[in-house]
C-alpha positions in Angstrom: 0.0 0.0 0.0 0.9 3.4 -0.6 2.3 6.1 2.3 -0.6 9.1 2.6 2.1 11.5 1.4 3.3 9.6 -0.9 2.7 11.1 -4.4 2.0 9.0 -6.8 1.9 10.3 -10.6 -2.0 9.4 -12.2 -0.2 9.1 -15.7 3.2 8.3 -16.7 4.6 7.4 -20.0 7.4 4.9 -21.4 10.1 6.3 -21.9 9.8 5.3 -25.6 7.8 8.2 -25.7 10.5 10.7 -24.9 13.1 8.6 -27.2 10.1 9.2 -30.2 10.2 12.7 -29.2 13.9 13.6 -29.4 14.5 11.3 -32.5 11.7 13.7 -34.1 13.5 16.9 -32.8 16.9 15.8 -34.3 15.7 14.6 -37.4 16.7 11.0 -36.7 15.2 8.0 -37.8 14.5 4.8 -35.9 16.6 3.1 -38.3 19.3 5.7 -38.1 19.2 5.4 -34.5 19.1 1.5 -34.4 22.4 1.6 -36.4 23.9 4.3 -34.3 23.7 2.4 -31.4 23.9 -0.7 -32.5 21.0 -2.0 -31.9 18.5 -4.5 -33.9 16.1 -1.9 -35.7 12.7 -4.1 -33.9 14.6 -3.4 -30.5 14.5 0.0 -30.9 10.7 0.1 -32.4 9.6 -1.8 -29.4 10.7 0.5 -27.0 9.3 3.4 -28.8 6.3 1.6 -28.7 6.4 0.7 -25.0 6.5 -3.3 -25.7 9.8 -3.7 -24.4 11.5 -2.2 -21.5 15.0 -0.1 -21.6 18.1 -2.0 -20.7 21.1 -0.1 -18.8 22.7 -1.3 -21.6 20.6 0.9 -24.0 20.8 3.6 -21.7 24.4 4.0 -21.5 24.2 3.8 -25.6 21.1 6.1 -26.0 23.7 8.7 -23.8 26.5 8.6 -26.3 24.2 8.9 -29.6 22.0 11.5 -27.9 24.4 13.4 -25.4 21.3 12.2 -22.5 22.8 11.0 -19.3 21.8 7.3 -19.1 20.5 7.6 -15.9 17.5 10.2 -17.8 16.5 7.5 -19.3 17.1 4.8 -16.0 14.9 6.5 -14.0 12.3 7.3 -16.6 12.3 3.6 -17.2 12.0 2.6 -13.2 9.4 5.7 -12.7 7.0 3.8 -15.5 8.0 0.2 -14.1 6.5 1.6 -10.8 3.4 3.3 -11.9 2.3 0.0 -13.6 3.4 -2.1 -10.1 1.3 0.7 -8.8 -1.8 0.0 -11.4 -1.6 -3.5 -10.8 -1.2 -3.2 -7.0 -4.5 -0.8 -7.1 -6.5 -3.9 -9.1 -5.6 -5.5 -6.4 -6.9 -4.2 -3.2 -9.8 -3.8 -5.0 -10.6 -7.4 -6.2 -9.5 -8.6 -2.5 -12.3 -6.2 -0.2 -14.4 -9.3 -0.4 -11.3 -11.4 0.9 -10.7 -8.6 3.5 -14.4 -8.8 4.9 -14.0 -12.0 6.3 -11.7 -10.6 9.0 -13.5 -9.3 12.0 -11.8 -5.3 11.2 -14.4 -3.6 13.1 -12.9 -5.6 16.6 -9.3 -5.4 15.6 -9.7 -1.4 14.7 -11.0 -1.1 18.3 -8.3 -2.8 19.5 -5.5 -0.4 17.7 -4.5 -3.3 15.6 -5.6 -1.2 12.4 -5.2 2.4 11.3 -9.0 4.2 9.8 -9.8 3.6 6.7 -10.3 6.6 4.3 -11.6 4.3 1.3 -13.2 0.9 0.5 -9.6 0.0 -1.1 -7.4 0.8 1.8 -8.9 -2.5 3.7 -7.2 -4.8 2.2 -3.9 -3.0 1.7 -4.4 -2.4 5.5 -4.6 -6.2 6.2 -1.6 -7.0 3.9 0.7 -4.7 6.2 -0.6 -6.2 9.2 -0.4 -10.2 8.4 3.1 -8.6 6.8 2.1 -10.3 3.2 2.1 -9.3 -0.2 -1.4 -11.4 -1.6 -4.8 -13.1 -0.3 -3.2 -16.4 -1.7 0.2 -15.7 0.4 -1.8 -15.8 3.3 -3.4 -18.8 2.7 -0.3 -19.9 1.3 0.8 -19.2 4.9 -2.4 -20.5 7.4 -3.6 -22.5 5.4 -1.3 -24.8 2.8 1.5 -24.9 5.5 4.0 -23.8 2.9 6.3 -22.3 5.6 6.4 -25.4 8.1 9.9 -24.5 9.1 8.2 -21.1 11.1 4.9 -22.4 11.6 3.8 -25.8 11.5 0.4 -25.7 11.7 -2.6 -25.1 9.5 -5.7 -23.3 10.8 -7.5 -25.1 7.5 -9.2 -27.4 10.5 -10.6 -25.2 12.1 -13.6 -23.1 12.0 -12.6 -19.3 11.5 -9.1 -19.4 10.4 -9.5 -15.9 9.7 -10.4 -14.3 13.2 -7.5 -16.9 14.7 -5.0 -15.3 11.9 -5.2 -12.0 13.2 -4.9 -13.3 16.5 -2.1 -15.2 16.4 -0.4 -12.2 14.6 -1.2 -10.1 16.7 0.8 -11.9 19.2 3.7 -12.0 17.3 3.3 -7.8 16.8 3.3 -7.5 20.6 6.3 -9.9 21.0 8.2 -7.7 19.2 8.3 -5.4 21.5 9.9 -7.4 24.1 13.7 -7.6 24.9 14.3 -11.2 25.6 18.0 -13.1 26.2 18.2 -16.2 25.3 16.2 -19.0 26.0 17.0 -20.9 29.3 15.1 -24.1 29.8 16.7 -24.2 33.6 16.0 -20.9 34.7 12.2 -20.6 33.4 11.4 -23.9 35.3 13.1 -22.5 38.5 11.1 -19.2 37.6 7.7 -20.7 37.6 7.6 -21.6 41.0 7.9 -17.8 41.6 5.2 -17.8 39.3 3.1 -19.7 41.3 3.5 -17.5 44.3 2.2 -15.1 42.4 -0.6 -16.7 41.3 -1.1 -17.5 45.1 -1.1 -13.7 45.7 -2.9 -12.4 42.5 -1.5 -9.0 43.5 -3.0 -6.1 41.1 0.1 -6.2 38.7 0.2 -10.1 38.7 0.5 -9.9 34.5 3.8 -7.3 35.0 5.4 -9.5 37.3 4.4 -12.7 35.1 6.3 -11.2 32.2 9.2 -10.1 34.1 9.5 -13.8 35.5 9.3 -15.1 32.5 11.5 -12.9 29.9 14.6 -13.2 32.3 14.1 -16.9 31.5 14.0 -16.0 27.9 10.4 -17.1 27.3 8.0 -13.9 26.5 4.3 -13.4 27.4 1.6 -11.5 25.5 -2.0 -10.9 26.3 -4.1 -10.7 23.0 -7.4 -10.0 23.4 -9.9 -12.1 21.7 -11.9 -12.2 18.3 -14.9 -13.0 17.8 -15.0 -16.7 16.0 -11.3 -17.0 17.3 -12.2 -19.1 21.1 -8.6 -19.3 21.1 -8.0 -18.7 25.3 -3.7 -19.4 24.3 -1.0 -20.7 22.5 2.7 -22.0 23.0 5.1 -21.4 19.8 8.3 -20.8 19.0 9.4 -17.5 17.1 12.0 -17.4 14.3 14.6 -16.0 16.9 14.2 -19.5 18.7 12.5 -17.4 21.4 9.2 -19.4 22.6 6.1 -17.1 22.7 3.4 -17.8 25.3 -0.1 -15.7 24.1 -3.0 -15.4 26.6 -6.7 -14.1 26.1 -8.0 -14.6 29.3 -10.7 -15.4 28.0 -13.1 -16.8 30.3 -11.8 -13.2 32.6 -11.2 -15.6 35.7 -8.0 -16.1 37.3 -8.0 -20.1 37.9 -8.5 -20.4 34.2 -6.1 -17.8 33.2 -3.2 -19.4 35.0 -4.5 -22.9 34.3 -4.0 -21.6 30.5 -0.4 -20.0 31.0 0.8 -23.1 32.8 -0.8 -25.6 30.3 1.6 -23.3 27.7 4.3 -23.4 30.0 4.6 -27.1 29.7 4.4 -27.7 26.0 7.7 -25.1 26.5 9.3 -27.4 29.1 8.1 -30.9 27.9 7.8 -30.5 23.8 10.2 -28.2 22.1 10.9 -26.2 19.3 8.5 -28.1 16.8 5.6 -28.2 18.7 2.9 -25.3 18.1 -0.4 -25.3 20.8 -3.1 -23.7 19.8 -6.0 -23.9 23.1 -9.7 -23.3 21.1 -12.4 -23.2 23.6 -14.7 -24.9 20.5 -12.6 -27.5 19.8 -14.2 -30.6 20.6 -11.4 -32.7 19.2 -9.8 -35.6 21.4 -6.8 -34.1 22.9 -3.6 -36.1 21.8 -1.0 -37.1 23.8 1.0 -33.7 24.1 -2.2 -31.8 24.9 -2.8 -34.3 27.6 1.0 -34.1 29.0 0.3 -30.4 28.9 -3.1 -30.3 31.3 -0.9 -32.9 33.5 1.6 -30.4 34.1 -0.8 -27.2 34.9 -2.2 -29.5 37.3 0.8 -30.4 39.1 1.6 -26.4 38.9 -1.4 -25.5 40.7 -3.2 -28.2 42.5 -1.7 -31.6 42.0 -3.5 -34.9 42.0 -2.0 -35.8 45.2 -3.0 -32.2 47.0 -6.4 -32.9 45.6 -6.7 -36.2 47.5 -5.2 -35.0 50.6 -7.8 -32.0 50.2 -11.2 -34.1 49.9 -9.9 -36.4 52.8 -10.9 -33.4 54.7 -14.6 -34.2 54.3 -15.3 -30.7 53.7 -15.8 -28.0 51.4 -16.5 -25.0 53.5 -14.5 -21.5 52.6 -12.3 -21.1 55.6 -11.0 -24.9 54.8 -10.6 -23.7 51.2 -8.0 -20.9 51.8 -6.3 -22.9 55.0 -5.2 -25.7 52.4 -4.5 -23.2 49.7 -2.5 -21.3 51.7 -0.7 -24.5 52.9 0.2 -25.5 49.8 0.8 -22.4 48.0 -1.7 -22.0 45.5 -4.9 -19.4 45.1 -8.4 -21.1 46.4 -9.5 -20.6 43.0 -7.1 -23.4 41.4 -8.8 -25.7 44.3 -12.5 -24.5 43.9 -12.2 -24.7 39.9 -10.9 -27.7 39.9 -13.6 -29.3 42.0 -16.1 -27.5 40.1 -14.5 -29.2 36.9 -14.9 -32.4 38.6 -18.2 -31.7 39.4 -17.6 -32.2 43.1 -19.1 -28.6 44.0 -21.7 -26.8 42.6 -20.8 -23.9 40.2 -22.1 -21.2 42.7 -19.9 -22.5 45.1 -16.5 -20.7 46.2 -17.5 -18.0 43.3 -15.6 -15.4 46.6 -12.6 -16.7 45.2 -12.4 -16.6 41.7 -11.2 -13.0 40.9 -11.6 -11.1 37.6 -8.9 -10.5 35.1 -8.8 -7.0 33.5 -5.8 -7.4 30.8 -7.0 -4.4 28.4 -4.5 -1.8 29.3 -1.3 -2.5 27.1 1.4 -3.9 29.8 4.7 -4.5 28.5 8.5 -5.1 30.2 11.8 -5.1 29.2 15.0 -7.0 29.8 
């Protein structure tokens, strides 16, 4: 797409045109020309015609024969290449506005993630800067054919609104940017997410700052993304073409045992699956979970409420509050990890413990440095 200052020139001509011109001024013929420079008489009508292009070659020639620097006749050469890039760049963005519609831009404007529009046209042009492609068919040559599997090795073909989840997943990548990582330390971020979970335990009112902080030291960063509609995507673990893994949250249920249920579930396809594996958490997706999403929930558990804790817990024989934040505090985890997961397991009623499932506010841009 074009800059707004940009200007662009509505009309301009082959340089042929000008070479036409001057031969007329001198009194020179094509053919007189052609031989004066050497070249085939039919090169020289074609580019006086505009059906072939003018070399450097030519232009260096066309200076000696007509005492005009070659680089006139370079630039009036790359001026008309452009203009009809330009033209054919305009065709364009106007035959993919249908292709554009399909994104939810009226969400992802709110969000910041696009500039205003001042025509129809720009949309599209708008959404190639964004995804950071050229063509509607390089991004499905992207999402969907998996014709890059060496940066992303997944296809969103399966799933319901690969559009929506597209933006999301790039928006992710946008915010990532923005964060100063070292490198990637499989010990330390282990050792860090037992910090983590004290946090978690304390849910203090910048618990998302201090989860980023924790984690970029390790060399792992964390983005919030908020979500799309069509795009239930509540996170996803991958790996970024720095080799630096990228956790993205949406917090999309807006309650903190699901939140950091979600962030450790990512945490262990980091620790337990590598490189190569790419998690993408839809809250739609009623697909059997394979092994590696399974290993996944295994470790959140253990992170916040382990199996073992659980049975310890319901030897208790009861449920009440108080005994809900005595064990949590004793084992160092937030009475919401306990209450949802009993919930989940349809020990307690849903209206039960709601005191301690707090809300999660992520819209204000947070962002740390290392």
């Amino acid at each position: 797409m074009t800059k707004r200052n940009e200007y662009l020139p509505q009309s301009v001509t082959h340089p042929g045109v000008t070479l036409k011109e001057k031969l007329v001024e001198l009194g020179m013929s094509q053919k007189e020309f052609a031989v004066r420079t050497g070249k085939p008489e039919q090169t020289i009508v074609k580019v006086i015609n505009g059906e072939s292009a003018l070399t450097t070659d030519m232009a260096v020639q066309f200076e000696s024969v007509l005492r005009i620097p070659a680089n006139f006749w370079l630039k009036r050469q790359q001026q008309y290449d452009e203009a009809v890039a330009r033209l054919k760049r305009s065709e364009l963005l106007a035959n993919a506005y249908e292709w554009a519609c399909r994104f939810p831009v009226k969400e992802m404007r709110g969000f910041g993630w696009l500039p205003k529009m001042r025509n129809r046209e720009d949309l599209a042009g708008l959404l190639f800067d964004f995804f950071a492609i050229a063509t509607p068919v390089a991004w499905e040559r992207y999402y969907l054919s998996q014709h890059l599997k060496v940066d992303f090795r997944i296809s969103l073909a399966h799933f319901g609104e690969p559009y929506a989840i597209s933006a999301w997943l790039r928006q992710g990548e946008i915010d990532a940017l923005k964060l100063n990582a070292p490198s990637f330390d499989k010990g330390r971020f282990r050792e860090g997410l037992a910090t983590v979970k004290q946090v978690m335990a304390e849910h203090p009112d910048d618990f998302f700052l201090q989860l980023q902080q924790i984690c970029l030291a390790a060399g792992v960063k964390v983005v919030y993304t908020p979500g799309l509609p069509k795009a239930p995507v509540h996170g996803s673990t991958r790996w970024l073409q720095d080799d630096t893994p990228l956790i993205q949250l949406s917090a999309r249920y807006k309650q903190n045992d699901r939140f950091w249920f979600t962030f450790f579930h990512e945490a262990g396809h980091i620790l337990l699956h590598g490189k190569k594996h790419i998690s993408i958490e839809c809250v739609d997706d009623d697909r059997e979970k394979d092994e590696k999403e399974r290993e996944a929930d295994e470790f959140a558990v253990k992170c916040t409420f382990s199996r073992e804790e659980e049975q310890e817990f319901l030897e208790y024989g009861s449920f009440k509050e108080s005994v809900i934040a005595e064990f949590a505090s004793k084992i160092g985890t937030h009475p919401a990890m306990i209450v949802g997961r009993l919930q989940h397991e349809k020990i307690i009623p849903f209206n039960a413990g709601r005191k301690f499932i707090m809300p999660i506010h992520l819209d204000v841009p947070h962002r740390v440095t290392v």
